[in-house]
N, C-alpha and C positions, 0 to 999 in steps of 0.2 A: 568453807575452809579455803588457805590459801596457800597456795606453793609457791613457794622460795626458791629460786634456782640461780646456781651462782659456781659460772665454770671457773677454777681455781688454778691457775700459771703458778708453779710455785719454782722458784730459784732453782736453777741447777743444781743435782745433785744433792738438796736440803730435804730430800722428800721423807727419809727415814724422823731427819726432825722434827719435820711438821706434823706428821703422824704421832710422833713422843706428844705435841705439845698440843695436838686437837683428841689426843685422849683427855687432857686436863680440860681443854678448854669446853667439852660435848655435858660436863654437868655443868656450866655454867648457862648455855642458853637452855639445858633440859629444865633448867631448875624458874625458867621463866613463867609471866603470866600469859597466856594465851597458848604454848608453846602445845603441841600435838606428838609429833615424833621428826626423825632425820635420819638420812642416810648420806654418806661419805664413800663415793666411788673413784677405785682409781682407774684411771684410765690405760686401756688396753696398749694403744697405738703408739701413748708419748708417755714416758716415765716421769715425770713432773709433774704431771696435769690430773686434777682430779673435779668430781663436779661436786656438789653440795646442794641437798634437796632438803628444806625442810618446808615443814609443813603447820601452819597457825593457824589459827581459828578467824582473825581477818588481820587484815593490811597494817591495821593500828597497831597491832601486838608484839608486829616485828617494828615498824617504821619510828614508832614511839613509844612503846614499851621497853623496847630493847635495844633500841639503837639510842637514846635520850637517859639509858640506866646506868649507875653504876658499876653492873657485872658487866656491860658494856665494854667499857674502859679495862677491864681485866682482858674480856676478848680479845681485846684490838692488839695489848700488850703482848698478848700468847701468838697471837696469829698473824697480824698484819706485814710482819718485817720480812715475811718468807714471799707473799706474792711476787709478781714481775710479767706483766705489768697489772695491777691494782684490778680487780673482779669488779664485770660489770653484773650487779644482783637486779633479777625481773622476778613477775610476780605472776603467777596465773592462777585461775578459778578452774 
């Protein structure tokens, strides 16, 4: 199995929308292949920041399963325009 972890900077203030829009967007990578479970933490200290843990069965699943898909392209659409600056995603065993 492999963890996903990917601390989330998200725009001032957008936080309430981001959360609108990674409820829509949490069945699109659930509904992947490889895909195991995730958790969406918001952060104590800083109001914008949250981390993102999910968890795949290996590296492929997320790197080019999901990131090379179609529903991919939906993610990025729902999610990406909120970051600041762009999440750097690691991988651990």
């Amino acid at each position: 199995m492999i963890l996903e972890v990917a601390i989330l900077n998200i725009k001032k203030g957008l936080s309430t929308d981001f959360e609108k829009a990674f409820s829509e967007a949490k069945n699109i990578i659930s509904s992947m292949k490889g895909y195991i479970s995730h958790e969406l933490k918001k952060c104590v200290e800083q109001e914008d920041k949250y981390i993102l843990l999910v968890n795949w069965e290996t590296i492929e699943d997320h790197e080019v399963g999901f990131r090379k898909s179609n529903e991919y392209q939906k993610w990025k659409a729902l999610l990406h325009h909120f970051y600041e600056p762009f999440p750097i995603v690691e991988h651990y065993k």
